[in-house]
C-alpha positions in Angstrom: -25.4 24.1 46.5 -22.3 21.5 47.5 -19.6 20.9 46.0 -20.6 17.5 44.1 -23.6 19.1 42.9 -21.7 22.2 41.3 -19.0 19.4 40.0 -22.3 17.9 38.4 -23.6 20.8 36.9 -20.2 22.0 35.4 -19.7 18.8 33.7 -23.1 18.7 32.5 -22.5 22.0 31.1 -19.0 21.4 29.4 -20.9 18.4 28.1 -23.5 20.2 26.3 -21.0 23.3 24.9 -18.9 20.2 23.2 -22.1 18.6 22.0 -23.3 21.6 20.8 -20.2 22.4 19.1 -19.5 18.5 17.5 -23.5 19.7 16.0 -22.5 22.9 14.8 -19.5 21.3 12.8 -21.8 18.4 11.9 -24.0 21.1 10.0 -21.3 23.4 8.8 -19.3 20.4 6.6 -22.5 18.5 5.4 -25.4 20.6 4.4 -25.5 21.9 1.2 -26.1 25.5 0.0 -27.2 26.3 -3.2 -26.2 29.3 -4.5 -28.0 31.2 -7.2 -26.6 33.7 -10.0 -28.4 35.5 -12.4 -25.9 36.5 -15.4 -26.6 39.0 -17.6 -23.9 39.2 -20.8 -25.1 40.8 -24.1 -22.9 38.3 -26.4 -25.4 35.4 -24.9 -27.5 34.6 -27.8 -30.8 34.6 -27.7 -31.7 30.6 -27.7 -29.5 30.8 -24.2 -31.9 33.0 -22.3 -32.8 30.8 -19.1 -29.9 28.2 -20.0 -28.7 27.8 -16.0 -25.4 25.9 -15.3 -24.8 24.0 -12.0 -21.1 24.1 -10.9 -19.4 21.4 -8.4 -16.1 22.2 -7.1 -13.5 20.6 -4.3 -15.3 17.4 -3.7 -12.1 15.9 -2.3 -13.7 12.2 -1.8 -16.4 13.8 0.7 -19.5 11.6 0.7 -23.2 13.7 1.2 -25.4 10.5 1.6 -25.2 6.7 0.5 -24.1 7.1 -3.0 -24.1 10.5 -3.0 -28.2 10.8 -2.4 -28.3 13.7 -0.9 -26.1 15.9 -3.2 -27.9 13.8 -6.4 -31.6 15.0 -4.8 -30.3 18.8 -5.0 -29.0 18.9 -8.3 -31.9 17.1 -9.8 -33.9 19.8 -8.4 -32.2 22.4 -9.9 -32.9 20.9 -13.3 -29.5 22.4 -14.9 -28.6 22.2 -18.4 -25.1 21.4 -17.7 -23.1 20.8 -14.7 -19.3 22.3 -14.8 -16.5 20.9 -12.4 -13.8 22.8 -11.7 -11.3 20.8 -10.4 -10.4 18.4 -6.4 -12.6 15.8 -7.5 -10.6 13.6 -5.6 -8.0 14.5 -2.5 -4.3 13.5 -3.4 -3.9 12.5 0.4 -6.3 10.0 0.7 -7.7 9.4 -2.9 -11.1 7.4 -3.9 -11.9 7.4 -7.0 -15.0 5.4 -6.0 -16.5 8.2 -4.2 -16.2 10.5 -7.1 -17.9 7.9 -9.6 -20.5 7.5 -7.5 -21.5 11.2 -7.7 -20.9 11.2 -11.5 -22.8 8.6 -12.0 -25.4 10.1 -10.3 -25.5 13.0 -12.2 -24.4 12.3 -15.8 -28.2 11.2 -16.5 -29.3 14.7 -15.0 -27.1 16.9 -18.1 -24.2 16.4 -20.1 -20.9 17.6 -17.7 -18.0 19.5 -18.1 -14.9 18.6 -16.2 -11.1 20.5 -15.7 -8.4 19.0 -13.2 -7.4 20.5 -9.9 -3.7 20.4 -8.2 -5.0 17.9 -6.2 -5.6 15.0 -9.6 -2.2 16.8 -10.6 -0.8 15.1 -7.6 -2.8 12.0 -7.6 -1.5 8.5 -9.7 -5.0 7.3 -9.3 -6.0 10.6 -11.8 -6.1 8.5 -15.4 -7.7 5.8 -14.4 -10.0 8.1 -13.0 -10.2 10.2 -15.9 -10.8 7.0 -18.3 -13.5 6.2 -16.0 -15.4 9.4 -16.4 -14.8 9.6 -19.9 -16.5 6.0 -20.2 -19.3 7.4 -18.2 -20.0 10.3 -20.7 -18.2 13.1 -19.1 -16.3 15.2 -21.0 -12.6 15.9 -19.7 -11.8 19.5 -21.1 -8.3 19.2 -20.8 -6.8 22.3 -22.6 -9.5 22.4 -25.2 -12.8 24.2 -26.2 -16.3 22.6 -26.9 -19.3 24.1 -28.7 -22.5 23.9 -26.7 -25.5 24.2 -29.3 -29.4 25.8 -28.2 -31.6 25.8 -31.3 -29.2 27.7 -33.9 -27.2 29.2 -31.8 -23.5 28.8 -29.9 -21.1 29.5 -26.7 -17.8 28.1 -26.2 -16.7 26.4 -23.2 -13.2 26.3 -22.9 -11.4 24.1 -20.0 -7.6 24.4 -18.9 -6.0 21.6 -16.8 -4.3 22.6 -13.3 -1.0 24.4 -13.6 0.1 20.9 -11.3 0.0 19.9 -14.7 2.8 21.7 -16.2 6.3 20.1 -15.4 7.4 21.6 -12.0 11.0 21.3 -13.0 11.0 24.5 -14.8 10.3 26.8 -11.9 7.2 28.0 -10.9 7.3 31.3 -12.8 8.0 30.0 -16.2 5.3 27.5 -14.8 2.8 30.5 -14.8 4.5 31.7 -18.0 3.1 28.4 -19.7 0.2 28.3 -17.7 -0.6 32.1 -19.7 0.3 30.8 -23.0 -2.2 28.4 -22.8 -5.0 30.5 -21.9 -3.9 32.7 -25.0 -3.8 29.7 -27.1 -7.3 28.6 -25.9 -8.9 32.1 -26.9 -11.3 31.9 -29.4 -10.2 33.9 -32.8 -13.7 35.7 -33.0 -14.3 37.5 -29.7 -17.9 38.5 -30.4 -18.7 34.8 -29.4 -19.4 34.1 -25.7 -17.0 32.6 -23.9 -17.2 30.5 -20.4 -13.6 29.4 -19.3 -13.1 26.4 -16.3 -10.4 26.8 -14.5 -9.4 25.4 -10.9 -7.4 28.5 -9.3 -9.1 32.0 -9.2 -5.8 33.9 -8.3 -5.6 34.3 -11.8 -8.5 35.9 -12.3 -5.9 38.8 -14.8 -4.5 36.4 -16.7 -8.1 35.5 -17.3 -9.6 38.7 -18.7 -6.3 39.2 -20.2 -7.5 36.4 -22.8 -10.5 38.1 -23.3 -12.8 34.7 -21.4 -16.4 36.5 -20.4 -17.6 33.9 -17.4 -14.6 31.6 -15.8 -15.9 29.3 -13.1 -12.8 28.7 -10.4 -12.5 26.8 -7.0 -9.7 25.8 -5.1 -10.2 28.4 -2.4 -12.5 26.7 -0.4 -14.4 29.6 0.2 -11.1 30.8 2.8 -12.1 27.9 4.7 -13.2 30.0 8.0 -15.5 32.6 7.4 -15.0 35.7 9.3 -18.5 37.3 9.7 -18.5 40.8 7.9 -14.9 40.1 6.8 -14.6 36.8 4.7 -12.3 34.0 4.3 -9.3 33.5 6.4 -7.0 31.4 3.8 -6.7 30.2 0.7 -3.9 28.3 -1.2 -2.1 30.6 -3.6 -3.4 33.5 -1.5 -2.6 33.3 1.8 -4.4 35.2 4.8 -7.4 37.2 4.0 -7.4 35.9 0.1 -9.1 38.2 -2.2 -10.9 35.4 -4.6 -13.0 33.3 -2.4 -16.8 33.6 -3.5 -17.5 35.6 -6.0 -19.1 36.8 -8.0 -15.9 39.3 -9.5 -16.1 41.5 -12.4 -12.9 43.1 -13.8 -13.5 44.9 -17.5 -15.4 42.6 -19.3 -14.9 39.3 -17.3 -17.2 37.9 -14.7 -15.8 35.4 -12.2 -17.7 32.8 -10.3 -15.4 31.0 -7.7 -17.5 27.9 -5.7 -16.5 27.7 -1.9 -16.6 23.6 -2.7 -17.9 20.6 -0.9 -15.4 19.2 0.7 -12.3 18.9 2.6 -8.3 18.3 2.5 -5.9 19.0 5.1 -7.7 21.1 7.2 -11.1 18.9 8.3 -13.2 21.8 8.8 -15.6 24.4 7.7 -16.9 26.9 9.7 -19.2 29.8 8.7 -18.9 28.5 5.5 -21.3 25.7 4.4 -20.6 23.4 1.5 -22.4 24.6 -2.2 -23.2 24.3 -5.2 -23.6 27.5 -7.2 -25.9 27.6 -10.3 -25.9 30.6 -12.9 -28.5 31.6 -15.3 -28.5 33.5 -18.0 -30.7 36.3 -18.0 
């Protein structure tokens, strides 16, 4: 073989490992996983057997489809009862609230939906508007309150906490986290025999969590560690740094279950890898 035909077939080849790799990524950031949960909790009443939730986390402006179609199709197949977002709606670097109403609007026809704040609408000035905007919609901004969701007779609580963003930064980030715990105890529900589901964006929490006696929480934030090490898991998370412990879930620690999404989209890093976008849905057993 000469020389310009090995030239030829070496660039042919580098061509094809970059293609290949530009597909791989292609299909790593844009198709969707579903993952299923089957939850088992004896406090769930009764009425609530089969009630499934669908959760949507870390969006961050990323766009499945024209207007969302392609993320729309999915959850109208998985015919939830209610959809929960936990937080990164939007991306504070590069907001577009437009992008995220076009997925709520979507889906707000599908089941009613719950929504808490991430540090990323902590961050954003576009956040009320967009919150006004979702509110007008029919979604209902938790904030740090607690609604009743009613089956037949029967009741759960779903309780939603904003972002600790949220919580003047002035004071120093422990008495940040002081406040951010007072809340939670504030939020608890005086009779615990009741079950209780808990939205909150930031899993590394998780103790402060059980410590207020909430049964399910539903987190995000940790994008699944972002690069998935086969057999290991997640490389980084914000809040946790290398090798984070919270990235997937399910965790159970005494009586509390928690259920953190790997999320959608993107921020500062661009890319997933090993580590598709999802949606997780859980069902009560």
């Amino acid at each position: 073989m000469n020389k310009n035909n090995k030239f030829k077939w070496k660039t042919l080849l580098i061509i094809l490992i970059i293609l290949g790799m530009l597909i791989f990524l292609y299909w790593q950031n844009n198709d969707i996983v579903v993952r299923k949960i089957e939850y088992t909790n004896e406090k769930i009443p009764a009425d609530f057997k089969g009630f499934k939730l669908l959760q949507i986390s870390d969006l961050h402006n990323k766009q499945f489809g024209k207007e969302q179609k392609n993320i729309i199709k999915l959850i109208e197949k998985e015919k939830p009862d209610a959809i929960i977002i936990t937080g990164d709606i939007i991306d504070a670097n590069r907001t577009d609230s437009d992008i995220a109403l076009e997925l709520i609007k979507g889906i707000i026809k599908i089941a009613p939906i719950y929504y808490v704040t991430g540090n990323h609408e902590s961050e954003a000035r576009e956040y009320r508007e967009l919150a006004a905007e979702m509110t007008k919609l029919g979604v209902v901004v938790m904030g740090n309150n607690i609604e009743k969701i009613i089956r037949n007779e029967s009741s759960i609580y779903i309780c939603g906490i904003d972002d600790l963003g949220f919580i003047d930064r002035n004071i120093g980030l422990n008495n940040m986290k002081n406040e951010f715990k007072d809340r939670l105890t504030l939020l608890g529900i005086e009779n615990k025999e009741n079950f209780q589901i808990l939205l909150s964006h930031r899993p590394e929490f998780f103790d402060y969590y059980q410590e207020a006696g909430f049964d399910l929480v539903f987190s995000g934030h940790a994008h699944g560690g972002q690069i998935r090490i086969p057999l290991i898991g997640g490389l980084i998370a914000p809040g946790q740094g290398i090798f984070p412990r919270y990235t997937t879930g399910p965790y159970y620690q005494k009586q509390s279950a928690l259920i953190v999404s790997r999320g959608l989209g993107n921020s500062k890093f661009p890319f997933r890898i090993f580590n598709r976008p999802e949606l997780v849905t859980v069902e009560f057993d």
